[in-house]
C-alpha positions in Angstrom: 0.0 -24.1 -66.1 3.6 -22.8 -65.2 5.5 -19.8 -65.8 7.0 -21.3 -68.7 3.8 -21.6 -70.7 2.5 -18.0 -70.3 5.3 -16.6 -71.7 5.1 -16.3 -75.3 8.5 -15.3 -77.7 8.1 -12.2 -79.5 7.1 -13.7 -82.6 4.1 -14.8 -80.6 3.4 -17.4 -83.2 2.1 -21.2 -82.4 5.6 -22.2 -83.0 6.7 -20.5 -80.5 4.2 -21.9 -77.8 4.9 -25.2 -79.5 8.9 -25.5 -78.5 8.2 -24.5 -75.0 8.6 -27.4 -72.7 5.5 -29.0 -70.3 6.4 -29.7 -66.9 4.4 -32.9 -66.6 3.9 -32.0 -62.3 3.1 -28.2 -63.5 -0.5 -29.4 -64.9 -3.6 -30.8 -62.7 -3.9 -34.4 -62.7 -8.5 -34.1 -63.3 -8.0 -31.0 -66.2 -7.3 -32.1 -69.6 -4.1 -30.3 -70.8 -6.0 -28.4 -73.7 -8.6 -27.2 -71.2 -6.1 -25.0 -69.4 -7.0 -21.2 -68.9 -5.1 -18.2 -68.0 -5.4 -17.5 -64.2 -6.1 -13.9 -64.7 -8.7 -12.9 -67.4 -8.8 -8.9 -68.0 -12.1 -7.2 -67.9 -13.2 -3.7 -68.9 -13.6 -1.8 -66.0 -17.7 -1.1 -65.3 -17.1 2.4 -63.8 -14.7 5.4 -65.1 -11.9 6.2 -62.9 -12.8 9.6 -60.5 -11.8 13.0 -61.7 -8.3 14.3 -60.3 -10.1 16.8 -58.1 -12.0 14.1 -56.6 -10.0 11.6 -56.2 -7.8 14.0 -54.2 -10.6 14.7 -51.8 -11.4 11.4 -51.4 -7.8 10.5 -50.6 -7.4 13.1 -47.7 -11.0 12.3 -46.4 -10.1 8.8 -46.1 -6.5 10.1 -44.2 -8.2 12.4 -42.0 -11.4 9.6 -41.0 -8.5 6.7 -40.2 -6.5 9.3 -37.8 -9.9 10.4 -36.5 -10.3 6.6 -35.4 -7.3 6.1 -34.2 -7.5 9.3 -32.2 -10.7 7.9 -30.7 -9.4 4.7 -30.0 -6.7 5.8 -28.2 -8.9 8.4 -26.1 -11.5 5.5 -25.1 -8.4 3.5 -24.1 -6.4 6.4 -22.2 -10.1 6.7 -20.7 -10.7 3.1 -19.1 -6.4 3.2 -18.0 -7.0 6.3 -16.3 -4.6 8.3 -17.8 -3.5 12.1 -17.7 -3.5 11.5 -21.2 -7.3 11.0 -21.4 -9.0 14.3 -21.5 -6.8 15.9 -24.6 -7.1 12.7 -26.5 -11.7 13.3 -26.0 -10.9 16.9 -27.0 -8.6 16.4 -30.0 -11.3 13.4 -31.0 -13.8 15.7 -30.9 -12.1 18.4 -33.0 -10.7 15.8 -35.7 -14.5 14.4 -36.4 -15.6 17.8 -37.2 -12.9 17.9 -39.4 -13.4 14.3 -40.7 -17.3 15.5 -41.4 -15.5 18.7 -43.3 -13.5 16.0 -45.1 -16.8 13.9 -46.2 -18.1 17.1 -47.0 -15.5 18.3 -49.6 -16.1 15.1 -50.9 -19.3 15.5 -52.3 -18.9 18.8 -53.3 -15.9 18.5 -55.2 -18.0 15.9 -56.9 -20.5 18.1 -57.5 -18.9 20.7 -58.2 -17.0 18.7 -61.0 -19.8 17.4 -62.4 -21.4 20.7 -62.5 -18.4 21.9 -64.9 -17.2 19.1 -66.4 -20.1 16.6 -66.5 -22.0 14.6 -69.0 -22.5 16.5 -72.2 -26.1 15.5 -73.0 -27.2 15.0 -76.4 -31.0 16.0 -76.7 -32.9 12.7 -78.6 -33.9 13.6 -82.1 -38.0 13.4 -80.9 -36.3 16.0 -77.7 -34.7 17.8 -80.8 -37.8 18.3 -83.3 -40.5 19.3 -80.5 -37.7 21.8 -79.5 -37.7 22.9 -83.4 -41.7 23.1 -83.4 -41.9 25.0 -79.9 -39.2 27.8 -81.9 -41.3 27.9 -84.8 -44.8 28.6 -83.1 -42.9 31.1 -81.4 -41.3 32.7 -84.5 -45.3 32.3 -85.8 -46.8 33.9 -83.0 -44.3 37.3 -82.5 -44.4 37.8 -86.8 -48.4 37.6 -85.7 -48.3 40.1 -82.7 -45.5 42.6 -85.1 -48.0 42.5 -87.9 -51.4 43.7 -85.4 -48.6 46.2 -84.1 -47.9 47.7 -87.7 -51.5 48.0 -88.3 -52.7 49.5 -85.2 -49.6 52.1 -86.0 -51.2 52.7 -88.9 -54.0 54.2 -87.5 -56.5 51.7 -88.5 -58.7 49.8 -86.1 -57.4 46.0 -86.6 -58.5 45.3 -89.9 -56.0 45.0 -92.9 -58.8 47.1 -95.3 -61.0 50.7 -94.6 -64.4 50.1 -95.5 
């Protein structure tokens, strides 16, 4: 399908597709012309897109991990050429994957962290919601029960509602 074909005027009617022009060479010689499909099909994306916060860690973890490999890969080759260059490269490798494990890190607490504030809201099940209802009631039942034997025993009596 060429260029031509996908676009569409703005009236976007049939007529429109209708007086656009077929290159005979643009379509395959084994697909029937009315069989043609779009070349890219848009899907819903399966996952949500990261938080800000994040996203942001991940970004600079990712930064600070490729430097870190670069810094090692340039130590190990300093190393086997000998060069003066050598031992700060091993030490600054060293430093920059503690900081690239910091990186990782901040990473997962950030996420934590941010779903910790800003995470799923969860909406308790009606079955979660009435046993929740029942538990508070037998509760209510049993301190209007334990205030009442209070009240009496106040009273002076000895835990019966009547004096013989």
């Amino acid at each position: 399908m060429g260029t031509a074909e996908r676009r569409v005027a703005p009236g976007g009617g049939s007529a429109a597709r209708s007086a656009v022009r077929r290159d005979p060479e643009a379509l395959d010689r084994d697909i029937p012309a009315d069989e043609h499909r779009a070349l890219w099909v848009e899907e819903p994306a399966h996952r949500r897109r990261m938080p800000d916060p994040v996203r942001t860690s991940a970004v600079r973890a990712v930064i600070i991990i490729a430097v870190t490999l670069i810094q090692a890969m340039v130590a190990f080759f300093c190393t086997m050429a000998g060069s003066w260059l050598a031992f700060p490269m091993v030490i600054s490798s060293i430093v920059s994957t503690v900081v690239a494990t910091w990186g990782a890190l901040d990473v997962w607490v950030t996420r934590q962290v941010w779903n910790q504030r800003y995470g799923v809201v969860s909406d308790p099940s009606s079955t979660a919601r009435a046993l929740r209802r029942e538990r508070r009631r037998a509760r209510r039942q049993a301190r209007a029960t334990e205030r009442a034997q209070e009240r009496i025993g106040r009273r002076g009596g000895t835990g019966q509602l009547s004096h013989p």
